[in-house]
Backbone as XML, in Angstrom:
<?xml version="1.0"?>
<chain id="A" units="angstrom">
  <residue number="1" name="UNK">
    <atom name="N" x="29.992" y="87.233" z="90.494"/>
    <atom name="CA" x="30.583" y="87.531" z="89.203"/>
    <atom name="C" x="31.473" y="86.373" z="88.736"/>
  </residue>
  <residue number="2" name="UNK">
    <atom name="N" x="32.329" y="85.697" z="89.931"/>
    <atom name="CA" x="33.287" y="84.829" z="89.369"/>
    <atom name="C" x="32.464" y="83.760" z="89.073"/>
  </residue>
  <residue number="3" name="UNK">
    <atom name="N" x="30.994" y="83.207" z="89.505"/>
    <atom name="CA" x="30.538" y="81.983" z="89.131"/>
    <atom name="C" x="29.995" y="82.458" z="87.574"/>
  </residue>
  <residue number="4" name="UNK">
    <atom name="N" x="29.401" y="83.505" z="87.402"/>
    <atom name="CA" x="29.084" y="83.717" z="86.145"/>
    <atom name="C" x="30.187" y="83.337" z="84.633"/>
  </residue>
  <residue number="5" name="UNK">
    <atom name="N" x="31.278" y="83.786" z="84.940"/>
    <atom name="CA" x="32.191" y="83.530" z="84.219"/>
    <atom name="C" x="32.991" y="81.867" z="84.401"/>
  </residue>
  <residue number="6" name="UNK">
    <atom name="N" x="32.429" y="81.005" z="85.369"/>
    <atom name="CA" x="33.170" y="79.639" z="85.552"/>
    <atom name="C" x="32.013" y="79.229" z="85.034"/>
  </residue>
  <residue number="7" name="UNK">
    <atom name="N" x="30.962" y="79.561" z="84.590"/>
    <atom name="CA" x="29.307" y="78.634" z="83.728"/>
    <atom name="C" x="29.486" y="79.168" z="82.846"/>
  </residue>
  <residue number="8" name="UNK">
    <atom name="N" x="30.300" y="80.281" z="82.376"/>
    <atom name="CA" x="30.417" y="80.578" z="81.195"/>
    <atom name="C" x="31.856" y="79.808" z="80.093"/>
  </residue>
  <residue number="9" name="UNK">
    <atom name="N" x="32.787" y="79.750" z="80.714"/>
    <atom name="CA" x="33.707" y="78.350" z="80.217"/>
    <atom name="C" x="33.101" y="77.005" z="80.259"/>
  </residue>
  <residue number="10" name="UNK">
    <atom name="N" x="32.445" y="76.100" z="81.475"/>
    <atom name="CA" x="32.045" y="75.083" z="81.382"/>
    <atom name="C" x="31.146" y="74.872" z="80.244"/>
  </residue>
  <residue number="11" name="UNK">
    <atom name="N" x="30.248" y="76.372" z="80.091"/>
    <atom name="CA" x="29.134" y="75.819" z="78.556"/>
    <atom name="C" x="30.505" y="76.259" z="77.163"/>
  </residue>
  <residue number="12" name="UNK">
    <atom name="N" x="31.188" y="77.001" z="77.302"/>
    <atom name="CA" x="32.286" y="76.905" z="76.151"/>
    <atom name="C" x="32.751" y="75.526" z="75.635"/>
  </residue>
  <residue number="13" name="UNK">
    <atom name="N" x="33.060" y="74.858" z="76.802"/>
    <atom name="CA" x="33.907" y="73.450" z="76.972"/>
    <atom name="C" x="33.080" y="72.627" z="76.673"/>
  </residue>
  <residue number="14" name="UNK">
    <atom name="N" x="31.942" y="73.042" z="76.934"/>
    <atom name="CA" x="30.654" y="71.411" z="76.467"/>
    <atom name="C" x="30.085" y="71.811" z="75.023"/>
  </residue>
  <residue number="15" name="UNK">
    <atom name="N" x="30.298" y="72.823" z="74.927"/>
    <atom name="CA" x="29.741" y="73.194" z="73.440"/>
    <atom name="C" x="31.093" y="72.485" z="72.307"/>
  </residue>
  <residue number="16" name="UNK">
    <atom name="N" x="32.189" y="73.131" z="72.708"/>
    <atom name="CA" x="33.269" y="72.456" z="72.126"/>
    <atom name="C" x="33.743" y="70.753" z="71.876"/>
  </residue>
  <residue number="17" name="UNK">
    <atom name="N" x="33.591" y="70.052" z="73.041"/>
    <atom name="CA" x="32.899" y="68.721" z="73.196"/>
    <atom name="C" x="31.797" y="67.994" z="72.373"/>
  </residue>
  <residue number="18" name="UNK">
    <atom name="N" x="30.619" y="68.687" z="72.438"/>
    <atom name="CA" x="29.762" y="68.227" z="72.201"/>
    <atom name="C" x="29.452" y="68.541" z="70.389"/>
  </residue>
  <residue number="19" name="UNK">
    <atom name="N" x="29.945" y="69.573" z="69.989"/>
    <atom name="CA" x="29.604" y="69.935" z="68.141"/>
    <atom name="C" x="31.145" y="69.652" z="67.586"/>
  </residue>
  <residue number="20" name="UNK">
    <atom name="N" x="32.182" y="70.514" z="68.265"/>
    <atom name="CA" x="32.790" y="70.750" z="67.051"/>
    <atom name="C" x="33.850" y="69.360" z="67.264"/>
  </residue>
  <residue number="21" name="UNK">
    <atom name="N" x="34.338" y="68.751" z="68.338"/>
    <atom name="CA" x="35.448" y="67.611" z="68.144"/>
    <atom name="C" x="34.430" y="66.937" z="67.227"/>
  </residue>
  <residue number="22" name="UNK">
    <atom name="N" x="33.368" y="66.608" z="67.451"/>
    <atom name="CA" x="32.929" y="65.022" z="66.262"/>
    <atom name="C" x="33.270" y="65.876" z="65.188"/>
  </residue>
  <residue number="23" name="UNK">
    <atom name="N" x="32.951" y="66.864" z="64.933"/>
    <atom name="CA" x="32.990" y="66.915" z="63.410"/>
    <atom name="C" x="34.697" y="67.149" z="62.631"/>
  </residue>
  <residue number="24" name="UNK">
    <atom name="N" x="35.512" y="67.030" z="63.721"/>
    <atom name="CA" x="36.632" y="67.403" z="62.998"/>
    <atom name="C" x="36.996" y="66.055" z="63.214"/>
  </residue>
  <residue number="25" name="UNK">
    <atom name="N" x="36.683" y="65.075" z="63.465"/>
    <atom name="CA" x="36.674" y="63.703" z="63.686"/>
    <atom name="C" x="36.279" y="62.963" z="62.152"/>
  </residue>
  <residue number="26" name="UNK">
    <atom name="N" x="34.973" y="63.634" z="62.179"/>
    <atom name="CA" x="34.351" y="62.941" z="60.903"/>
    <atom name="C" x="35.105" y="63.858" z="59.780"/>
  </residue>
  <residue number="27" name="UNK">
    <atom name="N" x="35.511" y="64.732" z="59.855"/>
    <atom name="CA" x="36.442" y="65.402" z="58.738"/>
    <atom name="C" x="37.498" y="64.692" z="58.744"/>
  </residue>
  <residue number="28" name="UNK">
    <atom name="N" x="38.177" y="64.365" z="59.498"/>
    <atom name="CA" x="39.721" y="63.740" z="59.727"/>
    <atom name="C" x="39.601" y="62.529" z="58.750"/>
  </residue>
  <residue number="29" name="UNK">
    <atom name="N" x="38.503" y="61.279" z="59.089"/>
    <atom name="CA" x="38.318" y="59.999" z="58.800"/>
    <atom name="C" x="37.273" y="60.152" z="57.139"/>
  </residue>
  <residue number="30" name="UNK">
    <atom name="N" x="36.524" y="61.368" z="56.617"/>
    <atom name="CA" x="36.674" y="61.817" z="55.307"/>
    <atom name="C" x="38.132" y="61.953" z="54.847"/>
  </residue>
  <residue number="31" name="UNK">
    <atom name="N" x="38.901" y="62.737" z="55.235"/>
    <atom name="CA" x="40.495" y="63.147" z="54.599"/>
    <atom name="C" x="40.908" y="62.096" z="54.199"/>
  </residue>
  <residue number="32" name="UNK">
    <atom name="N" x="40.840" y="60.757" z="55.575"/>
    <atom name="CA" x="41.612" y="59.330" z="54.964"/>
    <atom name="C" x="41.022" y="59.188" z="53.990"/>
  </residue>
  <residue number="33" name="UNK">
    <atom name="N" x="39.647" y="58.933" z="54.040"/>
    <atom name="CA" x="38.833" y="57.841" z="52.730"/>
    <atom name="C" x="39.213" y="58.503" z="51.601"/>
  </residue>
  <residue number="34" name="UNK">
    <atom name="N" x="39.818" y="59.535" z="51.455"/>
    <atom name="CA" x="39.975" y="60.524" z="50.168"/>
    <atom name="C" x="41.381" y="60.443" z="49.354"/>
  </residue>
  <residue number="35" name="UNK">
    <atom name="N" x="42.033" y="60.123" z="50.409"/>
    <atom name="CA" x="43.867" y="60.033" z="50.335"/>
    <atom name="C" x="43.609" y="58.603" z="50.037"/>
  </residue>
  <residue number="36" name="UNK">
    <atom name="N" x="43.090" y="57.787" z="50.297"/>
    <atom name="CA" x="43.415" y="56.081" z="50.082"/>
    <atom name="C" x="43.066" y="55.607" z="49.101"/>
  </residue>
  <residue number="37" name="UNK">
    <atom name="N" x="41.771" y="56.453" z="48.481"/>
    <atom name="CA" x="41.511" y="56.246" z="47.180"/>
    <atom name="C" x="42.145" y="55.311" z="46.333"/>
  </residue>
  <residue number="38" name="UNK">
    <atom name="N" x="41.652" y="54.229" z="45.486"/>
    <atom name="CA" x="43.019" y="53.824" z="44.286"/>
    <atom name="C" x="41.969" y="53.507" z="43.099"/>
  </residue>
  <residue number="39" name="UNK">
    <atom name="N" x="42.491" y="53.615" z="42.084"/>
    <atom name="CA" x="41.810" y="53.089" z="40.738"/>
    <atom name="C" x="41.734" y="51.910" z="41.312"/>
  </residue>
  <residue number="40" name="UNK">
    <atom name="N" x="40.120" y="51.786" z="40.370"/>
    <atom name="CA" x="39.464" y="50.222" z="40.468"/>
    <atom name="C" x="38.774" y="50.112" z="41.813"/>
  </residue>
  <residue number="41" name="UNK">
    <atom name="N" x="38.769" y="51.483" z="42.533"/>
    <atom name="CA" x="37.614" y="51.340" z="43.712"/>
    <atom name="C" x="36.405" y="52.031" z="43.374"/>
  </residue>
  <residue number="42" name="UNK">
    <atom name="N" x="34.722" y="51.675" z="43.807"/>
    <atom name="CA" x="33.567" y="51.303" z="43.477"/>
    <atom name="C" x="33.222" y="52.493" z="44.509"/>
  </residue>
  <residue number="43" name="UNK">
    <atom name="N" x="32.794" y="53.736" z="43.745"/>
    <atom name="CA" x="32.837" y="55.137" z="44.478"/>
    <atom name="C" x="31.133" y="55.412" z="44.181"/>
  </residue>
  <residue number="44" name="UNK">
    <atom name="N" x="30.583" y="56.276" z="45.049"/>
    <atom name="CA" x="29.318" y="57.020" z="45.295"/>
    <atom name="C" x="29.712" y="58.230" z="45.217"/>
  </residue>
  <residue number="45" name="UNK">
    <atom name="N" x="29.381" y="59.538" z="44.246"/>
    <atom name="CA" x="29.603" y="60.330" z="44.467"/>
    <atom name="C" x="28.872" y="61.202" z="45.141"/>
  </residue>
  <residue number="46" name="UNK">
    <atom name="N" x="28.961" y="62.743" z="45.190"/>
    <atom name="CA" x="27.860" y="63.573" z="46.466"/>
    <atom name="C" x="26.812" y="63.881" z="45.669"/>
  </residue>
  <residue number="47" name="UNK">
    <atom name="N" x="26.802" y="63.573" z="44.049"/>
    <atom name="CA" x="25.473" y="64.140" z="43.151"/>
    <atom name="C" x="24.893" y="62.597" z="43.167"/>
  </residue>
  <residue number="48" name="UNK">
    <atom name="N" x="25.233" y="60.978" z="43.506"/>
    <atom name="CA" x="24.988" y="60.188" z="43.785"/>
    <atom name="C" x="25.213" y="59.105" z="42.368"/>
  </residue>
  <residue number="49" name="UNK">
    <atom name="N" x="26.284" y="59.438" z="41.661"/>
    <atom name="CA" x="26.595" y="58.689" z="40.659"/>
    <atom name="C" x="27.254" y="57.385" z="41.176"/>
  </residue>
  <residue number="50" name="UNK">
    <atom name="N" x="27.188" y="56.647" z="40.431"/>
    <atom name="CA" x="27.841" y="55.361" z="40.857"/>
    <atom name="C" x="28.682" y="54.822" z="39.960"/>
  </residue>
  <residue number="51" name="UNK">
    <atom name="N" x="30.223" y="53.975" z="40.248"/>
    <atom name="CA" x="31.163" y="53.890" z="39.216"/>
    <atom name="C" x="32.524" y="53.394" z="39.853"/>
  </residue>
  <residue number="52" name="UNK">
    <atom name="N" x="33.460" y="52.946" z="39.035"/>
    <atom name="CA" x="34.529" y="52.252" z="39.445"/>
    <atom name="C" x="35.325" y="53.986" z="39.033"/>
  </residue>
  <residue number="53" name="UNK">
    <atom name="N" x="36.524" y="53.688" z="39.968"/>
    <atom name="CA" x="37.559" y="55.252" z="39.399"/>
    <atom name="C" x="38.744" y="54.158" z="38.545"/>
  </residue>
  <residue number="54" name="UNK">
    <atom name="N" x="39.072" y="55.081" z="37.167"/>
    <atom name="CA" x="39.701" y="54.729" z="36.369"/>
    <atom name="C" x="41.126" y="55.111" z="36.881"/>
  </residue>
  <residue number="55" name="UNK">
    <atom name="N" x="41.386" y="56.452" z="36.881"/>
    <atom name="CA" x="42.832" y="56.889" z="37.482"/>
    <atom name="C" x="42.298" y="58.203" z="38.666"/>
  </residue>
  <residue number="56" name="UNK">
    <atom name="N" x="43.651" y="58.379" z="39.441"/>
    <atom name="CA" x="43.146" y="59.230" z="40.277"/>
    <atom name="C" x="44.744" y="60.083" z="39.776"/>
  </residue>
  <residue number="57" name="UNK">
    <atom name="N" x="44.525" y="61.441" z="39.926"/>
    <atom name="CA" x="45.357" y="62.651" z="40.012"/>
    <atom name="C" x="45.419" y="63.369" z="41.122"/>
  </residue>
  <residue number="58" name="UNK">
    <atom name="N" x="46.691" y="62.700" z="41.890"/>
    <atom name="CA" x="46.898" y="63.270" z="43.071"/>
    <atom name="C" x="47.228" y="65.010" z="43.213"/>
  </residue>
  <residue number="59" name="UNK">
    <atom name="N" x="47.845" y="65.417" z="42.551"/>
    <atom name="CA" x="48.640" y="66.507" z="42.375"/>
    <atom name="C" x="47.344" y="67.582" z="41.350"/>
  </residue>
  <residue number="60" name="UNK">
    <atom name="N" x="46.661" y="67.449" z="41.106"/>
    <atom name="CA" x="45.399" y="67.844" z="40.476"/>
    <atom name="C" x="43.990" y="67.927" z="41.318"/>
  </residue>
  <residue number="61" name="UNK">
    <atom name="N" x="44.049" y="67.037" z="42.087"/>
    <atom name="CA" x="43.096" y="66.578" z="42.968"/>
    <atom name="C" x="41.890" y="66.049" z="42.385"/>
  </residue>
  <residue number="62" name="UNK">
    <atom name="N" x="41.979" y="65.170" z="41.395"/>
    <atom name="CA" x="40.590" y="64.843" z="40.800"/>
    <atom name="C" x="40.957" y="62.975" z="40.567"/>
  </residue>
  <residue number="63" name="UNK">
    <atom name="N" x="39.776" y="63.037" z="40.300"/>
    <atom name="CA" x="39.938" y="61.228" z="39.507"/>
    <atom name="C" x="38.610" y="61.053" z="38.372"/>
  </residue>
  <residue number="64" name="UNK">
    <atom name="N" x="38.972" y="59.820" z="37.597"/>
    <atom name="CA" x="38.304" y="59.768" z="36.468"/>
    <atom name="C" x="37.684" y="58.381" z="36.728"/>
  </residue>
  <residue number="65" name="UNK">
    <atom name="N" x="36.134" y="58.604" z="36.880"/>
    <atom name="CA" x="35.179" y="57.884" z="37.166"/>
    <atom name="C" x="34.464" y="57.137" z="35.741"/>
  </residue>
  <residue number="66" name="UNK">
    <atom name="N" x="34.427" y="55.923" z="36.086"/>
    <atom name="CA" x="34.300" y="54.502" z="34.838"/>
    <atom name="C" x="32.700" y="54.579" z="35.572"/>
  </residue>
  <residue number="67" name="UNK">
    <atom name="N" x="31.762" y="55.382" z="34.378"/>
    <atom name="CA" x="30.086" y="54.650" z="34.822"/>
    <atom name="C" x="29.444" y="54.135" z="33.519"/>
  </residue>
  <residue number="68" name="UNK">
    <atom name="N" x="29.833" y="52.658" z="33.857"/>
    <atom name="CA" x="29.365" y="52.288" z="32.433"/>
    <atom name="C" x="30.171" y="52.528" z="31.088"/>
  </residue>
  <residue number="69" name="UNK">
    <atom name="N" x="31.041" y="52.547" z="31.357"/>
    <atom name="CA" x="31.891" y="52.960" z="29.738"/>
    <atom name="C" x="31.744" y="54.530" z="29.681"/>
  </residue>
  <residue number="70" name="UNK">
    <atom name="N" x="31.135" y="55.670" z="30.470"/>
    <atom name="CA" x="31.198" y="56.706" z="30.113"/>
    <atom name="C" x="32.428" y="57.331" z="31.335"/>
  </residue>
  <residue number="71" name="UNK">
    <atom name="N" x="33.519" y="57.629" z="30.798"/>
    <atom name="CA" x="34.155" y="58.575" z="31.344"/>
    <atom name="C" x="34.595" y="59.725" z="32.160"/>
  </residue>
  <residue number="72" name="UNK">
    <atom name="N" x="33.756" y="60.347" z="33.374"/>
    <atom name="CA" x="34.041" y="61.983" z="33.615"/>
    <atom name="C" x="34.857" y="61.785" z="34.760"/>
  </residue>
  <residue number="73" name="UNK">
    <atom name="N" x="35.387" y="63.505" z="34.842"/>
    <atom name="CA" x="36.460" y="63.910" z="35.449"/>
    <atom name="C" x="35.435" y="64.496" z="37.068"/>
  </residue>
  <residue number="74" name="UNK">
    <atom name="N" x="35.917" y="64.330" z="37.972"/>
    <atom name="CA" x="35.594" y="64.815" z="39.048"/>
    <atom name="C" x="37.044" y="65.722" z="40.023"/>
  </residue>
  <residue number="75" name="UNK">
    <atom name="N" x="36.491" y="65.978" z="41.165"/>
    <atom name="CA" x="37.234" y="66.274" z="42.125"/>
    <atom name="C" x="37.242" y="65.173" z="43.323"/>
  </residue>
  <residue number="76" name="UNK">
    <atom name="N" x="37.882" y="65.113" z="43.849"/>
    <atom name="CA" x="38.611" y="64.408" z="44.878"/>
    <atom name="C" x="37.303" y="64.372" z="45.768"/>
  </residue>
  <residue number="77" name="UNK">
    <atom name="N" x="37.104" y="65.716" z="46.228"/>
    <atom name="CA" x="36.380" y="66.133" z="46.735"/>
    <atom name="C" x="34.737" y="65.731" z="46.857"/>
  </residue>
  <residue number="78" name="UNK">
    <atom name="N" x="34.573" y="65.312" z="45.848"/>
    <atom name="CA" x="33.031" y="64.908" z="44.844"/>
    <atom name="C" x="32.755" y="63.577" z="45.604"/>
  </residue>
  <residue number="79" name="UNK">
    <atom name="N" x="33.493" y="62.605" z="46.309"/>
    <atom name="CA" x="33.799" y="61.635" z="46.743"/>
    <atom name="C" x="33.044" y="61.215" z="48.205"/>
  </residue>
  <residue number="80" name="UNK">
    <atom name="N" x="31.136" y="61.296" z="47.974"/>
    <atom name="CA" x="30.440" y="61.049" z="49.262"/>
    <atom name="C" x="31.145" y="59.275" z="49.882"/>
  </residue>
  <residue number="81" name="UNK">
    <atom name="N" x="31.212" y="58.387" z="49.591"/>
    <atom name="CA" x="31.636" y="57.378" z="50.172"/>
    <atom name="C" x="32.494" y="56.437" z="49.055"/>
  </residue>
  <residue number="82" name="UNK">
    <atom name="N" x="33.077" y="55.327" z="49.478"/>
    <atom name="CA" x="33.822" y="54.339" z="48.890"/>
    <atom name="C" x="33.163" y="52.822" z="49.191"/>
  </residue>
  <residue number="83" name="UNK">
    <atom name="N" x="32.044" y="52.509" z="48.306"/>
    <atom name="CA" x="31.555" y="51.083" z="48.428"/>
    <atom name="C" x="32.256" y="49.862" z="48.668"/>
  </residue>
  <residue number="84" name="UNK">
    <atom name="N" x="33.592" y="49.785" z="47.247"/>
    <atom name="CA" x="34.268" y="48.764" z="47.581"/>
    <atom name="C" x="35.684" y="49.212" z="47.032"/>
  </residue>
  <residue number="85" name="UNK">
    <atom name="N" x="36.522" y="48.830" z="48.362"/>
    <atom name="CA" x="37.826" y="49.017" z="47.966"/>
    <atom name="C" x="38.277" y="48.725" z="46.871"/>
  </residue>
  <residue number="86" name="UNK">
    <atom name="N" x="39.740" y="49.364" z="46.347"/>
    <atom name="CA" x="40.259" y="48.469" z="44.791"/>
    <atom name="C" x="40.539" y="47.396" z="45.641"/>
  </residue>
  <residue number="87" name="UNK">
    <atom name="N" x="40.620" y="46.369" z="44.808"/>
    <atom name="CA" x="41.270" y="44.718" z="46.009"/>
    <atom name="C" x="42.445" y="44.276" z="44.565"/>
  </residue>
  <residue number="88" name="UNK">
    <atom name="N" x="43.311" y="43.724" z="45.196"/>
    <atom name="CA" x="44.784" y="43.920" z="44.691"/>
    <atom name="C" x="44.496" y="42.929" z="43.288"/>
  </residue>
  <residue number="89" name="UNK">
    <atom name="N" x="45.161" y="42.926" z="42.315"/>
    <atom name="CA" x="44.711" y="42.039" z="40.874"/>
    <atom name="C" x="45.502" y="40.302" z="40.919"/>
  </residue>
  <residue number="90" name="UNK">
    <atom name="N" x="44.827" y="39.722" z="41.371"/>
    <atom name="CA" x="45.150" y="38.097" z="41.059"/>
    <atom name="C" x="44.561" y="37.548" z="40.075"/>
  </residue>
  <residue number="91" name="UNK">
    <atom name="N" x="45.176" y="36.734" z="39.621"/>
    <atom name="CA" x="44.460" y="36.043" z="38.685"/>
    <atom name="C" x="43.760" y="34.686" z="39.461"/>
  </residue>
  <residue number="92" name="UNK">
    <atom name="N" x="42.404" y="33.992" z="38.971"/>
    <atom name="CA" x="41.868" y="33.576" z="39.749"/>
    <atom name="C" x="42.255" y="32.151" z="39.381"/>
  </residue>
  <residue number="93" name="UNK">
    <atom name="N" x="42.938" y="30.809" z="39.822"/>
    <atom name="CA" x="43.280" y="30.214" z="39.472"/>
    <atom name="C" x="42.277" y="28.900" z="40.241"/>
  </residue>
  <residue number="94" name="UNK">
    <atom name="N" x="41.885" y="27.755" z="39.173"/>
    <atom name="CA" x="40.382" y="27.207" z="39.901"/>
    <atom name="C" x="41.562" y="25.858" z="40.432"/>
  </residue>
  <residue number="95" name="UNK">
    <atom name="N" x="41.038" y="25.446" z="41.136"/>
    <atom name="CA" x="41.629" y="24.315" z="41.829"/>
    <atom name="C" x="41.009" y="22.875" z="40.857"/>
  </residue>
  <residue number="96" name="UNK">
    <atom name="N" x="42.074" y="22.282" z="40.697"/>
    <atom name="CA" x="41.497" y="20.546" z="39.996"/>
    <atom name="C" x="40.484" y="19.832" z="40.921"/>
  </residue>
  <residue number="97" name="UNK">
    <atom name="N" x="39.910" y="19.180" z="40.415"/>
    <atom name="CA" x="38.284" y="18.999" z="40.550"/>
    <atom name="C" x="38.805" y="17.327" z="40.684"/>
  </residue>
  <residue number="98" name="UNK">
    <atom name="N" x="38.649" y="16.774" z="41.825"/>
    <atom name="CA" x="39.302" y="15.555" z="42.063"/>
    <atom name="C" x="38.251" y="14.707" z="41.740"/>
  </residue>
  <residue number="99" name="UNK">
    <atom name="N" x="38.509" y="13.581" z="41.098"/>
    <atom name="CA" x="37.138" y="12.481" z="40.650"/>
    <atom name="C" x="37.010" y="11.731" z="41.721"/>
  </residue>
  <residue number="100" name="UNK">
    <atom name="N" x="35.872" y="10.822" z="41.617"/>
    <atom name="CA" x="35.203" y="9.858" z="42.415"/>
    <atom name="C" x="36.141" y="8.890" z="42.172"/>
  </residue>
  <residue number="101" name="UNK">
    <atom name="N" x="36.598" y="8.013" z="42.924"/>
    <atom name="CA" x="36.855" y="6.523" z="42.564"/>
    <atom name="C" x="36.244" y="5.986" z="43.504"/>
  </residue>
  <residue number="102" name="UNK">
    <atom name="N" x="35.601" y="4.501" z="42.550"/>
    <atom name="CA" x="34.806" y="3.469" z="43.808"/>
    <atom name="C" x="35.773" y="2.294" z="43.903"/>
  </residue>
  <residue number="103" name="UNK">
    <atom name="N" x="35.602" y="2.326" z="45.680"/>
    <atom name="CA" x="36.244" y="1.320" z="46.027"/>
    <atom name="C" x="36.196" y="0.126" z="45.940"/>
  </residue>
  <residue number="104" name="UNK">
    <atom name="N" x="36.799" y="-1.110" z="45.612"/>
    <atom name="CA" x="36.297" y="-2.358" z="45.682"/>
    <atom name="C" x="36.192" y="-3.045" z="46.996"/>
  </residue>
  <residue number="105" name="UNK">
    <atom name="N" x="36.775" y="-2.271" z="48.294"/>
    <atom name="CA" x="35.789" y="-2.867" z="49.737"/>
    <atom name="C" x="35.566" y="-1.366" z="50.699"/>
  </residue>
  <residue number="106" name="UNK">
    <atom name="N" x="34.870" y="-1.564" z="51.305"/>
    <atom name="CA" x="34.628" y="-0.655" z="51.818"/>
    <atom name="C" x="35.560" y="0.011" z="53.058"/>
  </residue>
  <residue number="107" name="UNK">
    <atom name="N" x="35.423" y="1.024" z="52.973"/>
    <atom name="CA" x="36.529" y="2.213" z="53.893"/>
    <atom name="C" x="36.457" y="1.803" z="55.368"/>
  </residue>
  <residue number="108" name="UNK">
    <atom name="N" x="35.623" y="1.367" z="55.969"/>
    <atom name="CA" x="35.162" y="1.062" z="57.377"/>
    <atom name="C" x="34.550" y="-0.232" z="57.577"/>
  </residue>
  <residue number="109" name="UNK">
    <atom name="N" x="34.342" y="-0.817" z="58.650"/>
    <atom name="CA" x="33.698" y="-2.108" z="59.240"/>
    <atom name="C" x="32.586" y="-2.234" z="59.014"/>
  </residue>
  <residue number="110" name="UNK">
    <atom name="N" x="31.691" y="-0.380" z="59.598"/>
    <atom name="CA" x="30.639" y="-0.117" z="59.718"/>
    <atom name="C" x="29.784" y="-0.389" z="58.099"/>
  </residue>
  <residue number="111" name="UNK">
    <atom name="N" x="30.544" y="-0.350" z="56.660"/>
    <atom name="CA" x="29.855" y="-0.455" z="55.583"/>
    <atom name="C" x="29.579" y="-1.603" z="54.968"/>
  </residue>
  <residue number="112" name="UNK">
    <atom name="N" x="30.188" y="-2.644" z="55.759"/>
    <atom name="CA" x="29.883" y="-4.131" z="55.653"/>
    <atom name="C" x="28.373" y="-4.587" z="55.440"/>
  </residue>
</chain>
């Protein structure tokens, strides 16, 4: 009787192991991607729209998805993955473009 009930915890414990920690794992690391959210990040939604988020409403739980100039409101929730982070706003400043000058002798021995 007592081994029946010690194979009956060990398959409890491997069942628990084996289904439900990953998935509260992969729930946990959904929760982040959801909370980190910021306007100007490049979102997939779960109906498979594609789009930059305009603003997000924390306290509402939704954000407002830019597809193409068209506007809609979602849920937080609606949020299958995050393509590309927002990345912080710099302005892109090009570096001066240094000219050629030719020398009148050469740089090395070897160009003799």
């Amino acid at each position: 009787m007592s081994m029946n009930i010690l194979i009956l915890i060990v398959f409890v414990a491997a069942m628990y192991f084996i289904m439900i920690r990953p998935q509260q794992k992969a729930q946990k690391t959904r929760q982040e991607m959801i909370n980190n959210v910021q306007p100007g990040a490049e979102v997939v939604t779960i109906g498979g729209l594609h789009g930059k988020i305009a603003t997000v409403n924390k306290e509402a739980k939704t954000f407002d998805l830019d597809a193409e100039g068209v506007i809609l409101v979602f849920e937080l929730s609606a949020i299958r993955q995050v393509v590309k982070a927002a990345e912080a706003k710099t302005e892109a400043v090009e570096a001066p473009v240094a000219e050629e000058v030719k020398a009148d002798e050469p740089a090395s021995e070897d160009e003799k």
